[in-house]
C-alpha positions as CSV (number, residue, x, y, z in Angstrom):
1,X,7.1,-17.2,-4.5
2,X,7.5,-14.2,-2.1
3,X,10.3,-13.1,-0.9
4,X,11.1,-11.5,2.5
5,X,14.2,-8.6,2.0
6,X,16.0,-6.4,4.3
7,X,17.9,-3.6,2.9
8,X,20.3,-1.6,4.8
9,X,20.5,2.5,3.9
10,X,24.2,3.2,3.4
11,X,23.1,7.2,3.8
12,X,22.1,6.6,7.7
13,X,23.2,2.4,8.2
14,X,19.2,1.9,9.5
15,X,17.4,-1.5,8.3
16,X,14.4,-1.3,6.2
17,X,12.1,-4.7,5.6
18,X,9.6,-5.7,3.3
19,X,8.5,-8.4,1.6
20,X,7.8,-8.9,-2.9
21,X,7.5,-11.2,-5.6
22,X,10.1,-9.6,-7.7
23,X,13.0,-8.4,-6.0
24,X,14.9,-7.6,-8.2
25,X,12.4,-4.2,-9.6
26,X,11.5,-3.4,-5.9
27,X,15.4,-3.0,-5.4
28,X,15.2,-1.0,-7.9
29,X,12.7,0.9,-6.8
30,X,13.6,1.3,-3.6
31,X,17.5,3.0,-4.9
32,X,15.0,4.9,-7.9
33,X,13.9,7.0,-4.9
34,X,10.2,5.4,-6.0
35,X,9.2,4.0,-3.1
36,X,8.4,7.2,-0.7
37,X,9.1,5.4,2.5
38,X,12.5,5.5,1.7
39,X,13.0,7.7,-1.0
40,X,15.0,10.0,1.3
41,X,17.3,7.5,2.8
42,X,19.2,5.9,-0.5
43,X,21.0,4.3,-1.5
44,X,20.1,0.8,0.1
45,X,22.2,-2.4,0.0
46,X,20.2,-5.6,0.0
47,X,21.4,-7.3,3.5
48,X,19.2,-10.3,4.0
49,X,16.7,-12.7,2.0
50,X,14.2,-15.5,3.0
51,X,11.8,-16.7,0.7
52,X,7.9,-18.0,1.0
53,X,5.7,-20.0,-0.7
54,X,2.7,-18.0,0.1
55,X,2.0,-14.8,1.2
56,X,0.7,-15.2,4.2
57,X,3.9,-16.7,5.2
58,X,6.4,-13.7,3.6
59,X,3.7,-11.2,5.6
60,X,3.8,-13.0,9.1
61,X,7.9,-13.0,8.6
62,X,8.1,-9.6,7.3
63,X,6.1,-8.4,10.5
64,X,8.3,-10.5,12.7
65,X,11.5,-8.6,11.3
66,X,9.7,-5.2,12.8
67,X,9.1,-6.6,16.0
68,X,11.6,-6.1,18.6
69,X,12.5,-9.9,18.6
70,X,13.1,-9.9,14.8
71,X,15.5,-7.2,14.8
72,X,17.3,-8.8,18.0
73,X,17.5,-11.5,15.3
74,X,19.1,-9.5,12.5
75,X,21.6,-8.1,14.5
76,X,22.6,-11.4,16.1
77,X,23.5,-12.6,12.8
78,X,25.2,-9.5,12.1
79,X,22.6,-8.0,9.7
């Protein structure tokens, strides 16, 4: 199972997406300051889920999120 997340930074209230198998650790390692593309922008607050059978799937979703459309999306449902 892989799941899409999207985390909000509560330092400068910008979106950050990306997809796992484990949420819980990359959480974890996202608010651990591990993760470099964000290290600098803690702490987050997990916003939004959607979960995938394959990978494939959580990738093509995840890029979707990026995309102009996807973040129309979010912020229509107030994410």
């Amino acid at each position: 199972m892989f799941i899409v997340y999207v985390l909000r930074s509560e330092k400068d209230n910008k979106r950050y997406v990306g997809f796992t198998e484990n949420l819980t650790r990359r959480l974890f390692e996202h608010n651990s300051g591990l993760v470099t593309s964000t290290k600098n922008r803690r702490p987050f607050k997990l916003i939004y889920t959607e979960q995938f059978e394959n990978k494939q799937e959580a990738m093509k979703r995840e890029k979707f999120f990026k995309s102009h459309q996807g973040r129309n999306f979010l912020d229509s449902i107030g994410k």
